[in-house]
C-alpha positions as CSV (number, residue, x, y, z in Angstrom):
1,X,19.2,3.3,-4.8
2,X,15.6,2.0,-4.2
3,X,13.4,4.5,-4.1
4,X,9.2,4.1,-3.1
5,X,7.3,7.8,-3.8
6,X,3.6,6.9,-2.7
7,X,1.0,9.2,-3.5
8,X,-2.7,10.0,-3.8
9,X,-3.5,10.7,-0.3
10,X,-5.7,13.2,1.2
11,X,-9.3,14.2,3.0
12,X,-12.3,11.9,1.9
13,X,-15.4,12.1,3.7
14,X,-16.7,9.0,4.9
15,X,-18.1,6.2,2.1
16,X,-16.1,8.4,0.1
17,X,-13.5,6.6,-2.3
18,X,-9.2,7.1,-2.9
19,X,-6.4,5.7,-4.8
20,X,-3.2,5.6,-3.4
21,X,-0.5,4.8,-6.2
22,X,3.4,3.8,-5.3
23,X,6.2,4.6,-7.7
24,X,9.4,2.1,-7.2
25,X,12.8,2.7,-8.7
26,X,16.1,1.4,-8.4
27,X,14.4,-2.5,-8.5
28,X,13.4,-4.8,-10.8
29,X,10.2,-4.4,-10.3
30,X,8.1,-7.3,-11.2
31,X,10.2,-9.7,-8.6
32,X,9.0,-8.3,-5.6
33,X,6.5,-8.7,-3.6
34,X,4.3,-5.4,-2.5
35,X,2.2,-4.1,0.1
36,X,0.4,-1.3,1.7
37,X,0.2,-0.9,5.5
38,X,-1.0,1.6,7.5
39,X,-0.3,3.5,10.9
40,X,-2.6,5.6,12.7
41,X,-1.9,7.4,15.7
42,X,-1.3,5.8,18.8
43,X,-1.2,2.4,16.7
44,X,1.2,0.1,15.5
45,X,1.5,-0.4,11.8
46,X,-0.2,-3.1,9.9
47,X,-0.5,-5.0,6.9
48,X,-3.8,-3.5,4.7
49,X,-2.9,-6.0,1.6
50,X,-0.4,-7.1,-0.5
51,X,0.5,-8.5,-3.4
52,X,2.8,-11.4,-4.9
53,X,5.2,-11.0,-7.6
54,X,3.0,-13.7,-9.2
55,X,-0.3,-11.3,-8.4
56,X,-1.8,-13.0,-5.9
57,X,-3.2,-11.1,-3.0
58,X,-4.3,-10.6,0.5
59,X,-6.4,-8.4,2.2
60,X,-6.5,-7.5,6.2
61,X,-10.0,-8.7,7.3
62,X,-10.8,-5.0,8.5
63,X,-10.4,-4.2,4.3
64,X,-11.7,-7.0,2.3
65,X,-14.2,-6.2,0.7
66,X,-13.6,-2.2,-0.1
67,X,-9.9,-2.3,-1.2
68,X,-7.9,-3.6,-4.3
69,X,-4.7,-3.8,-4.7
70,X,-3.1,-4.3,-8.0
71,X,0.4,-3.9,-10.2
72,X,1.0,-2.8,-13.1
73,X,5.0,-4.5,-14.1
74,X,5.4,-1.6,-17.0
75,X,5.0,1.4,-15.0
76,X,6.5,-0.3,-11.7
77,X,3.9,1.3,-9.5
78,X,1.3,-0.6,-7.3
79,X,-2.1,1.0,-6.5
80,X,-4.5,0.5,-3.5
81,X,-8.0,1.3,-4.7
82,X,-10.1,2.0,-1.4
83,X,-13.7,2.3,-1.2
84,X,-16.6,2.6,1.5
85,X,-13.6,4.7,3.6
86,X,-14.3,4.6,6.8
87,X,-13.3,7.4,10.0
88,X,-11.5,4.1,11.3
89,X,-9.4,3.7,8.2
90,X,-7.6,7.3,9.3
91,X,-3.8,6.7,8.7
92,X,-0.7,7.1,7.1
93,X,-0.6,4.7,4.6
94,X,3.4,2.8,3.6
95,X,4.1,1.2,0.8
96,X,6.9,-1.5,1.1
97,X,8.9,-3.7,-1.3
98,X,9.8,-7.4,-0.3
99,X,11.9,-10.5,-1.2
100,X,13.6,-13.3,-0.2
101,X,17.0,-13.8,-1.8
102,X,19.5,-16.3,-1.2
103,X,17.1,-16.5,2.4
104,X,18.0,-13.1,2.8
105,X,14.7,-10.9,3.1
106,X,15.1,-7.6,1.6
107,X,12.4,-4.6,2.4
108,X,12.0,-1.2,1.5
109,X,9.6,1.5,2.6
110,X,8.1,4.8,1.2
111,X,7.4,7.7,3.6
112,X,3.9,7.2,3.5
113,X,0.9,9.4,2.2
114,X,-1.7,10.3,5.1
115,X,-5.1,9.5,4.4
116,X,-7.6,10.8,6.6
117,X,-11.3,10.4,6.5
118,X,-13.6,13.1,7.9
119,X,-16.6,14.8,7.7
């Protein structure tokens, strides 16, 4: 059963910084694909960054700049390092596994960890 437990989450004032981790299980790992998206209120959900199974990445214009997003194979997680946070960056933020097999895509989502930021 593939499981995604994100975490890190929380009240940061603005220009403040956070780091969202996400803990896969029941895949191998280091073949997928990963990315963090977001949902605030009222909004639909959108891609913040991903990354490649080969490490490459991309970034949402709104982030680049302030957020990283990295892997680390070993400990099968996937971090989102964000920095400058902004009031508009307010959300709940999803972490989601991806691949293409046999030109079948296969995804999988966390529950999210809500990141609001505040003074």
């Amino acid at each position: 059963q593939v499981q995604l437990v994100e975490s890190g989450g929380g009240l940061v004032q603005p220009g403040g910084s956070l780091r969202l981790s996400c803990a896969a299980s029941g895949v191998i790992f280091s073949i997928y694909g990963m990315g963090w998206y977001r949902q605030a209120p009222g909004k639909q959900r959108e891609l913040v960054a991903s990354i490649t199974s080969g490490g490459n990445t991309n970034y949402a214009d709104s982030v680049k700049g302030r957020f990283t997003i990295s892997r680390d194979n070993a400990k099968n997680t996937v971090y989102l390092q964000m920095n400058s946070l902004k009031p508009e960056d307010t959300a709940v933020y999803h972490c989601n596994a991806n691949r293409l097999r046999n030109g079948v895509p296969y995804d999988y989502w966390g529950q999210g960890t809500q990141v609001t930021v505040s003074s």
